[in-house]
PASE-530681 format. One line per 2 residues: number of its first residue (from 1); their letters; for each residue x, y, z of N, C-alpha, C, O. Coordinates in steps of 0.02 Angstrom, whole numbers, plus 50000, padded with zeros to 5 digits. Layout:
BEGIN
NUM> A> X/Y/Z/X/Y/Z/X/Y/Z/X/Y/Z ~ ...
# end
This chain:
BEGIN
1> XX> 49855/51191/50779/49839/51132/50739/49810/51078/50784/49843/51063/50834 ~ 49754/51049/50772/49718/51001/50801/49734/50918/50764/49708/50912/50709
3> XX> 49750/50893/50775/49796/50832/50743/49755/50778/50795/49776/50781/50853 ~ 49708/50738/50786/49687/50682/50837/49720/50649/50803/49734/50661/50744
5> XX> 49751/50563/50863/49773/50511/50833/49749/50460/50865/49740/50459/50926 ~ 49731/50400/50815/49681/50348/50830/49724/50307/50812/49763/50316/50766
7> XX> 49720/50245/50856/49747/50199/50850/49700/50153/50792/49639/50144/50788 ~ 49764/50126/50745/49710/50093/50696/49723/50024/50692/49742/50011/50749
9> XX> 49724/49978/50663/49727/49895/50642/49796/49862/50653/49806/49811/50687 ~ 49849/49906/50613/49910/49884/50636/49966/49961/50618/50025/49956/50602
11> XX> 49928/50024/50626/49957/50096/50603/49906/50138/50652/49851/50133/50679 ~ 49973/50193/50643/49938/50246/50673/49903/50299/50622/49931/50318/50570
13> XX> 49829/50323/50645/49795/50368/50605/49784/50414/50628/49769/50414/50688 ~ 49787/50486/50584/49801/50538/50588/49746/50582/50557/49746/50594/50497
15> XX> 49696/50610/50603/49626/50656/50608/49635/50732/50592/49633/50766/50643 ~ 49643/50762/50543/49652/50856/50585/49592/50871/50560/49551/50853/50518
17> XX> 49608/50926/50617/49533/50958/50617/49549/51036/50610/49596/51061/50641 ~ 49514/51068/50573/49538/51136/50553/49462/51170/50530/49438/51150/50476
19> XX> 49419/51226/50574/49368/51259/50581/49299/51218/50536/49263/51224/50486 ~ 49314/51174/50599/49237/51125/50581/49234/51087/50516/49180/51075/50490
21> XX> 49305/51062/50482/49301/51022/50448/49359/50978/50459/49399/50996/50503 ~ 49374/50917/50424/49418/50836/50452/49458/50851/50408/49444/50905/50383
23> XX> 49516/50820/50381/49550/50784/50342/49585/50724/50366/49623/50730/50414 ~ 49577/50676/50342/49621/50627/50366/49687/50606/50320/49688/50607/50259
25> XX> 49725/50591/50352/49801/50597/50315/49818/50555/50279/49860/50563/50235 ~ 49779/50484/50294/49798/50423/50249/49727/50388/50237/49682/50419/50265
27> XX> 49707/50330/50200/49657/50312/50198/49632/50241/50218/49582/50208/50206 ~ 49702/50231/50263/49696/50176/50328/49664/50118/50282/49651/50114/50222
29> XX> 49655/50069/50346/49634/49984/50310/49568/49991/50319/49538/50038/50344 ~ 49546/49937/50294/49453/49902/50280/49445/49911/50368/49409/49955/50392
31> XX> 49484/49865/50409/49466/49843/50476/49476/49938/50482/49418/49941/50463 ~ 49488/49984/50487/49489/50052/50530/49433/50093/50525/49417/50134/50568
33> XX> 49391/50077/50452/49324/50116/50440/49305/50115/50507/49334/50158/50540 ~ 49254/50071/50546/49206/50092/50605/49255/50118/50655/49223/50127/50707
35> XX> 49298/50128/50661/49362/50168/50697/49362/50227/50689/49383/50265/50733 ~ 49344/50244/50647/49364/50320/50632/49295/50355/50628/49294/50413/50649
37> XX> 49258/50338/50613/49180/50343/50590/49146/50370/50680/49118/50421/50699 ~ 49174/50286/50728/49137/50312/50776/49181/50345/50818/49167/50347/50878
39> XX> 49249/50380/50791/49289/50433/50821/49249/50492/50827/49222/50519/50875 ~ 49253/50505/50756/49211/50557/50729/49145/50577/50760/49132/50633/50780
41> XX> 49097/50510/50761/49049/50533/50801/49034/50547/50874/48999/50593/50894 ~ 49058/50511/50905/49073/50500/50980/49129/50530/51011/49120/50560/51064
43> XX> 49196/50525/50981/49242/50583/51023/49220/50642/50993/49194/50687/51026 ~ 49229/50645/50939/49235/50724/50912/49148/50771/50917/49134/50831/50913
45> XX> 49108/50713/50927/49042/50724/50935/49029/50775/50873/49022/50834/50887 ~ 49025/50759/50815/49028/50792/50746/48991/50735/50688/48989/50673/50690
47> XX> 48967/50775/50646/48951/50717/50580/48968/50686/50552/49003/50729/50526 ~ 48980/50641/50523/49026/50597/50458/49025/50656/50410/49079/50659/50381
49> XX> 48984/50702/50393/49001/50747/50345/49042/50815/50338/49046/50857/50293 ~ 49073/50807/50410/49149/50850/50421/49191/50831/50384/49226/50873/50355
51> XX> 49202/50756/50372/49265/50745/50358/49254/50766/50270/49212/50745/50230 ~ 49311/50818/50261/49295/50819/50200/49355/50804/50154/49357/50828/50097
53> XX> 49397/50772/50175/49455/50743/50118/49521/50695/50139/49566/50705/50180 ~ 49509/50645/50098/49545/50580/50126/49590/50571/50068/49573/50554/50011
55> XX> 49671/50590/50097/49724/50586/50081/49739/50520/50070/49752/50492/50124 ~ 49745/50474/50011/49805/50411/50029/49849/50443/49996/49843/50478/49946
57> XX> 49908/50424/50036/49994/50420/50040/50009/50354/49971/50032/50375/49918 ~ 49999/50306/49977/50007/50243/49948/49969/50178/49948/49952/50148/49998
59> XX> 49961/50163/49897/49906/50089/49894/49895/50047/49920/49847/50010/49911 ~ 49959/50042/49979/49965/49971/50008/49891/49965/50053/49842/49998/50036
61> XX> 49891/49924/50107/49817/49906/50103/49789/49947/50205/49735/49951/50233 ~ 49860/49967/50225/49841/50005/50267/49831/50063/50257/49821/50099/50307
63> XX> 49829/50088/50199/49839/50164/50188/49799/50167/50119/49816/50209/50077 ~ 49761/50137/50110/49712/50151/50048/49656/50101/50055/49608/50111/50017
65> XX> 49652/50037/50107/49591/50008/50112/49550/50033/50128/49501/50010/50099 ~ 49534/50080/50169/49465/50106/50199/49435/50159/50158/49381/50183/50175
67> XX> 49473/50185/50094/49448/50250/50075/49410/50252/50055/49383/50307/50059 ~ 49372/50198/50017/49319/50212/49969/49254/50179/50024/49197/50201/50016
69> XX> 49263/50144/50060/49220/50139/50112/49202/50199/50154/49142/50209/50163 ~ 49248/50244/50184/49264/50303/50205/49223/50357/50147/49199/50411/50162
71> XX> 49223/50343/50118/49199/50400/50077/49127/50396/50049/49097/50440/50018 ~ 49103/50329/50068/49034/50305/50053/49005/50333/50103/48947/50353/50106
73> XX> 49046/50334/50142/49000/50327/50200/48973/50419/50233/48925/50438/50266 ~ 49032/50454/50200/49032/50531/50222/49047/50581/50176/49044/50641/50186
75> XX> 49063/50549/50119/49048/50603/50069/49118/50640/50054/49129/50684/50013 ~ 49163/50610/50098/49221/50652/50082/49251/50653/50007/49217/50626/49963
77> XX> 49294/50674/49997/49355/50678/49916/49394/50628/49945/49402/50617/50005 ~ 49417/50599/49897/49487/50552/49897/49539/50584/49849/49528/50592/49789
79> XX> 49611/50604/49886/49658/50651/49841/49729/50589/49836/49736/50555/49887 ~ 49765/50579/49796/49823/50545/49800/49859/50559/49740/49829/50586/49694
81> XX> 49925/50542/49735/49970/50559/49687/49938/50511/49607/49921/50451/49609 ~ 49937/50548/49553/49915/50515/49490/49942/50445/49490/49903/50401/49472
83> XX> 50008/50425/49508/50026/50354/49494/49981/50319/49535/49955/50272/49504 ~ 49963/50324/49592/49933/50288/49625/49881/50227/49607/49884/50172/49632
85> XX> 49832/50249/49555/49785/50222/49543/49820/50152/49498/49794/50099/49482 ~ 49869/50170/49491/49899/50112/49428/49951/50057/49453/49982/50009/49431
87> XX> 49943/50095/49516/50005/50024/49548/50003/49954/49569/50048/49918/49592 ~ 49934/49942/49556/49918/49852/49563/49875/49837/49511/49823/49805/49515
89> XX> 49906/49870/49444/49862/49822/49386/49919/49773/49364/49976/49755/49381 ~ 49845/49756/49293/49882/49680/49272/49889/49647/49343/49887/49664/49402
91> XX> 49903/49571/49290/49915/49508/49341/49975/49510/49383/49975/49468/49428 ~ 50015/49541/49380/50065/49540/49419/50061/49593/49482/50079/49580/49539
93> XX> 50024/49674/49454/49981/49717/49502/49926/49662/49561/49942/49663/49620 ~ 49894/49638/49550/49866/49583/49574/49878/49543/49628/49850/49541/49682
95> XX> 49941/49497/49599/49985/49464/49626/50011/49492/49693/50013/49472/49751 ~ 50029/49550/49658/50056/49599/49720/50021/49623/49777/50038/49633/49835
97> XX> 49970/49630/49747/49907/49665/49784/49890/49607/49838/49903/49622/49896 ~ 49862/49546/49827/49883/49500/49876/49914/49478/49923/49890/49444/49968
99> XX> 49987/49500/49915/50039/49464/49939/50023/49537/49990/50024/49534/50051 ~ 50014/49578/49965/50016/49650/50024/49981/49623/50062/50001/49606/50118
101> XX> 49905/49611/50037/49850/49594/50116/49878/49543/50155/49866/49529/50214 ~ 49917/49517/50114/49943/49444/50166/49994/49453/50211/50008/49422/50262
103> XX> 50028/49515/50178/50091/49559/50245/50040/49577/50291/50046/49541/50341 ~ 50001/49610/50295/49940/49658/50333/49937/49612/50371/49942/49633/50429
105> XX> 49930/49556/50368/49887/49493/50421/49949/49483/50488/49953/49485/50549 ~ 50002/49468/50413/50059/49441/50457/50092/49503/50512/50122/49482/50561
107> XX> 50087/49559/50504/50112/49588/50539/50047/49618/50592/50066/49652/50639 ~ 49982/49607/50587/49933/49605/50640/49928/49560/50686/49898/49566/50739
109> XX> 49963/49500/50662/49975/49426/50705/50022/49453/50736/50010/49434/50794 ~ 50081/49492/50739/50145/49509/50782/50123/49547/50820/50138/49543/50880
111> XX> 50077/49599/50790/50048/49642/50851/49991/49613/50887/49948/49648/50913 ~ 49993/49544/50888/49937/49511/50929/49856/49518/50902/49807/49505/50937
113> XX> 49855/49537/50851/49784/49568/50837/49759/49508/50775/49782/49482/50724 ~ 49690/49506/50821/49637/49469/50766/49652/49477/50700/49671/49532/50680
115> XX> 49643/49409/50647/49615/49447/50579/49541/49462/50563/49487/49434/50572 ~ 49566/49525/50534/49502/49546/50511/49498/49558/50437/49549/49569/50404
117> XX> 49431/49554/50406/49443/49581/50353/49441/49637/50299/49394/49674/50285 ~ 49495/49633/50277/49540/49681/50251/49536/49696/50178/49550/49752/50156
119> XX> 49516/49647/50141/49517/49645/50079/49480/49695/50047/49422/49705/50063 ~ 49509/49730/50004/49486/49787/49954/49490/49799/49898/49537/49764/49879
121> XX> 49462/49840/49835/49480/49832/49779/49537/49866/49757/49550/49914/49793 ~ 49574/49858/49712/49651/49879/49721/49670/49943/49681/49724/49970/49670
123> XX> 49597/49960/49659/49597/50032/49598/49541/50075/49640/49501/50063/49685 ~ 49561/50130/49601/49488/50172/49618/49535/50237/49582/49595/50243/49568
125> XX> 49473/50283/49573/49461/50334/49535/49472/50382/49568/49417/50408/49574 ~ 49519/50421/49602/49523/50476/49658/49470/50560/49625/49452/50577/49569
127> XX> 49465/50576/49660/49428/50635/49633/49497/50687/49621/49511/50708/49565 ~ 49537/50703/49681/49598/50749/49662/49669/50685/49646/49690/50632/49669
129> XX> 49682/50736/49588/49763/50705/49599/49823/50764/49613/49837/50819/49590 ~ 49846/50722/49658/49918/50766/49700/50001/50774/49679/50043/50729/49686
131> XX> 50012/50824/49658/50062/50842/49638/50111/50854/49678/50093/50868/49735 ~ 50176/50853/49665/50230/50891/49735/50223/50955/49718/50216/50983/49663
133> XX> 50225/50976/49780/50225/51031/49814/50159/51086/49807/50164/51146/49815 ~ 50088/51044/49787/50040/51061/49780/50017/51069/49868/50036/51040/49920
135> XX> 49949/51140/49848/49926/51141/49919/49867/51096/49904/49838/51091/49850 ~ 49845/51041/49997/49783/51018/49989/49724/51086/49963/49719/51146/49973
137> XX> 49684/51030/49922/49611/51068/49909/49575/51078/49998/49563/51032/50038 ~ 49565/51137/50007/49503/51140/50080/49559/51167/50150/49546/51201/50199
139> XX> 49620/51138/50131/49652/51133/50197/49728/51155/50155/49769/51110/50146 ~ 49747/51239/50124/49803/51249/50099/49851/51248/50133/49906/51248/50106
141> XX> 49844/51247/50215/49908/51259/50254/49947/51197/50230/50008/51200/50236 ~ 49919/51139/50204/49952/51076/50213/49983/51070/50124/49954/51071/50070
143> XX> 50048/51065/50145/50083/51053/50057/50109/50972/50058/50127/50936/50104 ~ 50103/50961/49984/50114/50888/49968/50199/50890/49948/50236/50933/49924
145> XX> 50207/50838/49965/50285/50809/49971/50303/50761/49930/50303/50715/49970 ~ 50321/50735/49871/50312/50688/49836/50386/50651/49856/50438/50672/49832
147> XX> 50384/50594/49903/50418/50542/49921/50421/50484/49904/50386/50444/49934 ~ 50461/50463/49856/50448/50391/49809/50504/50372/49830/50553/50406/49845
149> XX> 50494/50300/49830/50544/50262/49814/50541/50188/49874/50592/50154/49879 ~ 50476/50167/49916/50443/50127/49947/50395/50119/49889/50396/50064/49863
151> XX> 50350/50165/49861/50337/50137/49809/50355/50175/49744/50400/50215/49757 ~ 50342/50176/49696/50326/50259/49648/50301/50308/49655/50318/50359/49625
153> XX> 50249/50305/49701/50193/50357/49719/50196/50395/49780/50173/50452/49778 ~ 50225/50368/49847/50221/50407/49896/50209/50462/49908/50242/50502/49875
155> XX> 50174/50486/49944/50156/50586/49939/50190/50568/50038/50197/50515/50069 ~ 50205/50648/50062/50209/50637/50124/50162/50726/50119/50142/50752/50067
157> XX> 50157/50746/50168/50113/50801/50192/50151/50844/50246/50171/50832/50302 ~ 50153/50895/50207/50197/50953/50259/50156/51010/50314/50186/51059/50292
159> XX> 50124/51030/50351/50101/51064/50403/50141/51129/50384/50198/51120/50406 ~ 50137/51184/50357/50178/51234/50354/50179/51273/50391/50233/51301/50400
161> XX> 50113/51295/50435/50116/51353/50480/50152/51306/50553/50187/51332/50597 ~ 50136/51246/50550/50223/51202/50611/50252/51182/50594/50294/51155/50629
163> XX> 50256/51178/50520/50353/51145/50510/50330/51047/50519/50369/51005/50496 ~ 50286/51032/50542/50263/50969/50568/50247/50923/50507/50218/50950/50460
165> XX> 50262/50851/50500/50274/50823/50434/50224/50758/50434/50216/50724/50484 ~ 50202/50749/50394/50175/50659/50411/50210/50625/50333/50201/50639/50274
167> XX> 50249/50578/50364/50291/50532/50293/50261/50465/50294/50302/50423/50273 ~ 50201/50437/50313/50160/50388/50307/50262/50319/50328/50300/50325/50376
169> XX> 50268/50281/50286/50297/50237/50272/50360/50239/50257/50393/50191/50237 ~ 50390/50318/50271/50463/50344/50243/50509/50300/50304/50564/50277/50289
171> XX> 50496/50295/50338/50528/50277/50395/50501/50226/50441/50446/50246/50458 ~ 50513/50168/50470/50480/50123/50505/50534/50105/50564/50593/50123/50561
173> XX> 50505/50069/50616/50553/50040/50665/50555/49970/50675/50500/49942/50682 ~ 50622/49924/50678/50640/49873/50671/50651/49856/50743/50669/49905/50774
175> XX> 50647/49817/50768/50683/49802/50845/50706/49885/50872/50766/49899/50879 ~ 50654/49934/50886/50650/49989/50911/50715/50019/50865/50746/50069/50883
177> XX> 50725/49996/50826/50768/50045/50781/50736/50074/50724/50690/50045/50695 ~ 50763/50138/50706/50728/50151/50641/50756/50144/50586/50814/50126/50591
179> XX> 50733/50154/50520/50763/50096/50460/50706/50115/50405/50653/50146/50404 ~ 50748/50076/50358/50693/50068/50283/50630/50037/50286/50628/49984/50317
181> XX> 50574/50060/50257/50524/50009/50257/50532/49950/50190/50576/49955/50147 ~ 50487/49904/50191/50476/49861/50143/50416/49859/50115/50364/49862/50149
183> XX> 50417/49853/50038/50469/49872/50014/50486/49929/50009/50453/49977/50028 ~ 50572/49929/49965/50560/49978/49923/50591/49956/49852/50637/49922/49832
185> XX> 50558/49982/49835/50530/49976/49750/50590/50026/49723/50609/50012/49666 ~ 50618/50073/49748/50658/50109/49685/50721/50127/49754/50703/50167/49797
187> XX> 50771/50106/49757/50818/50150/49815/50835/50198/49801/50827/50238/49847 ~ 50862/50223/49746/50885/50289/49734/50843/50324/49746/50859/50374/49778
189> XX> 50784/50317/49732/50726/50388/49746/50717/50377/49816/50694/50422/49851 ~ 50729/50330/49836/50708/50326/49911/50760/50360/49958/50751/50389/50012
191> XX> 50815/50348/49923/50867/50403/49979/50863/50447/49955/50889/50481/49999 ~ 50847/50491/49906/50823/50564/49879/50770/50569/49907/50749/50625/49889
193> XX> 50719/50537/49954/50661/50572/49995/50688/50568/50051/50692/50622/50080 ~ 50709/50523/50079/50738/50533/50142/50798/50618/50130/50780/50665/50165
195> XX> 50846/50626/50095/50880/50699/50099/50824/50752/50089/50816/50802/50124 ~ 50790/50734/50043/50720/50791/50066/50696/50822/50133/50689/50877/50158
197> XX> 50687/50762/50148/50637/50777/50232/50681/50793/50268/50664/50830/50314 ~ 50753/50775/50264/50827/50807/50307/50823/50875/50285/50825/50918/50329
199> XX> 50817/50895/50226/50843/50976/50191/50765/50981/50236/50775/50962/50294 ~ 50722/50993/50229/50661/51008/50249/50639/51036/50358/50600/51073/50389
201> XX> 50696/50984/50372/50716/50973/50432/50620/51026/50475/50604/51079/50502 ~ 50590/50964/50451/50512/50977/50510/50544/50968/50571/50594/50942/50594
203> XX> 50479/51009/50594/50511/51006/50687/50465/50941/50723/50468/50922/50781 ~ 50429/50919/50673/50393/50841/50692/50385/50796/50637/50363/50815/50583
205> XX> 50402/50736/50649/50377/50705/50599/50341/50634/50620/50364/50593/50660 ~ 50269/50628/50577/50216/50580/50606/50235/50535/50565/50244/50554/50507
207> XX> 50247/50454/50584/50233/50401/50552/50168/50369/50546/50117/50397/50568 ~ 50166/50322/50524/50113/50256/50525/50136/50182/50575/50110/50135/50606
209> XX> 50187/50204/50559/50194/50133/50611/50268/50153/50671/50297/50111/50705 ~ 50284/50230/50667/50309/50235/50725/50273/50300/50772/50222/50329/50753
211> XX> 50297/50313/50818/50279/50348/50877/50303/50439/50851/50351/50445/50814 ~ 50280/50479/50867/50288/50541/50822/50370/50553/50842/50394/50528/50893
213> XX> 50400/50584/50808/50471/50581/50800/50496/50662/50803/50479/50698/50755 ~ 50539/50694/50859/50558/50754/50849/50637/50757/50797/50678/50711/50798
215> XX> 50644/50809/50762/50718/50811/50715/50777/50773/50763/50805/50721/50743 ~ 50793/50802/50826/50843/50778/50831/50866/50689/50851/50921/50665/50868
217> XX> 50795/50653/50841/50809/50570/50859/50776/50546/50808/50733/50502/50810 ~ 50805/50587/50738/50806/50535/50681/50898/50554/50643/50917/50609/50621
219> XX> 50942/50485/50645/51019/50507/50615/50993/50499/50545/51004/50442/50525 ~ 50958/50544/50492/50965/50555/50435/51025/50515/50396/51019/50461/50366
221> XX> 51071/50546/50402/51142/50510/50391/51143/50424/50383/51168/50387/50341 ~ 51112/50414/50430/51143/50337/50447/51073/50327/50415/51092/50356/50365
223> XX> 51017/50314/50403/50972/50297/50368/50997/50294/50287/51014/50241/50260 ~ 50997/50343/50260/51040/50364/50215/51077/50286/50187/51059/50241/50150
225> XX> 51127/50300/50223/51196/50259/50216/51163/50176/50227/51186/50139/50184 ~ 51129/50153/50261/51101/50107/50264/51032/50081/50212/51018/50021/50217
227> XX> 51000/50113/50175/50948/50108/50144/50988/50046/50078/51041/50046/50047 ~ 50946/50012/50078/50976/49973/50012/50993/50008/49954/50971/50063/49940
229> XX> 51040/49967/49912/51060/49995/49853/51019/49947/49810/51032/49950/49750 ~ 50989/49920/49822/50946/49862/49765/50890/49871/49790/50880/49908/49838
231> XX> 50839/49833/49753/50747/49839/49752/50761/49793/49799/50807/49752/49805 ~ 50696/49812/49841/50679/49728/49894/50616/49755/49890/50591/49808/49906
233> XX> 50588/49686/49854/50502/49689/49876/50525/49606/49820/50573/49583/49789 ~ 50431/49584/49841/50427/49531/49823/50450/49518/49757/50498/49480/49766
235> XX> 50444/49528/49695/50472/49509/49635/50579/49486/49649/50610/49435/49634 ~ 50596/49535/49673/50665/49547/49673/50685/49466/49728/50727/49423/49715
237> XX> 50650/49470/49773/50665/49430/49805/50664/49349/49788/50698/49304/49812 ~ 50608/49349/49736/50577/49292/49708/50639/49267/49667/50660/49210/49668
239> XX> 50671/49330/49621/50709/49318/49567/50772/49293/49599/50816/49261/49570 ~ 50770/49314/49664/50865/49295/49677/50841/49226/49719/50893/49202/49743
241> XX> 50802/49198/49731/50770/49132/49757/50780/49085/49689/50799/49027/49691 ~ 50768/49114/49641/50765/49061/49584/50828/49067/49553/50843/49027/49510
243> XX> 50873/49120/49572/50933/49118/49535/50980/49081/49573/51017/49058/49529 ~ 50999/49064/49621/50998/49029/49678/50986/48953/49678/51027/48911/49696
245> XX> 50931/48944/49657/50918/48857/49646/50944/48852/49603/50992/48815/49612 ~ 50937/48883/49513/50964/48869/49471/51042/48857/49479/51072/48806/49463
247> XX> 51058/48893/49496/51144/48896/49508/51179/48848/49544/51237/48827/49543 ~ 51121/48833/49583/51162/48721/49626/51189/48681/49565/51212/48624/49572
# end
């Protein structure tokens, strides 16, 4: 398995290459397009029209901004789980959709990095939609993982002939610890993907925003046991802010 990894905006991106054609694993931010583009052309010394299918994992704006730019540009497919397309409508989809690019900034300012811009449209029309435990179209070694509960939609991507995993956002690191990401939108399903990827026990697993991870230096268990029992994302947070004042 040929797996390049490019450093991207404020995540790590994930290239495979499998007999002269690409897939990329997520569909990264606006700022990663000429990143990957002049990967493609210059490391991999290959066409933009290798890449032939761009996975997003989830909407947020590192992992679905670049796709449709990405795909203008080379012709690839865009594949993601059916909810996907629906998770920043209406005004409150919106709302949300905002407040994401505005995490994106804030956490590119921690990693010292310029803003750039990021801004994208918050829908799009995927050509495939991804089911659990469906094989990718082009590239069957790779099976879909349906991991919700960061958002509704999460897909993660299984490597079957290595056992090797990519969970985009299942897992993040806090003060070099690892932990829940934010949000999450549903906990129960979210510790039902985390026992997944434990029953599943890959012999690698790739993040987005951590360093690739072998089975035995992730405590399943204690993730688990630690994952919230309540929603945390912006709405939830808003509501216990106002329940809070009211209550003085």
């Amino acid at each position: 398995m040929q797996l390049h990894e490019i450093t991207g905006y404020i995540e790590n991106i994930y290239l495979f290459e499998d007999n002269g054609k690409l897939m990329l694993l997520d569909g990264c931010s606006r700022a990663d397009v000429d990143t990957v583009c002049h990967y493609i052309t210059e490391t991999l010394s290959l066409p933009l029209t290798t890449l032939k299918l761009i996975v997003v994992t989830h909407m947020h704006p590192d992992h679905a901004g670049g796709a449709k730019r990405l795909q203008n540009r080379t012709g690839a497919r865009i594949a993601c789980h059916p909810k996907a397309p629906l998770w920043y409508r209406g005004v409150s989809g919106r709302t949300a959709h905002a407040i994401d690019v505005a995490l994106t900034w804030w956490v590119a300012d921690k990693l010292g990095k310029a803003r750039c811009h990021i801004w994208y449209k918050p829908y799009f029309q995927p050509d495939i939609s991804l089911c659990d435990n469906e094989a990718l179209p082009e590239f069957e070694d790779w099976q879909v993982i349906y991991t919700p509960g960061h958002t509704d939609h999460d897909i993660s991507l299984l490597h079957k002939p290595t056992h090797k995993m990519y969970v985009a956002d299942l897992i993040v690191s806090v003060k070099k610890r690892l932990t829940f990401p934010y949000p999450v939108c549903h906990p129960n399903q979210y510790k039902g993907s985390l026992q997944r990827v434990q029953q599943l026990a890959p012999s690698t697993i790739f993040c987005a925003h951590v360093k690739p991870l072998n089975a035995e230096e992730i405590n399943f268990p204690r993730l688990i046991a630690q994952a919230p029992r309540r929603p945390i994302n912006h709405w939830h947070a808003s509501k216990m802010r106002l329940t809070r004042a009211f209550s003085r």
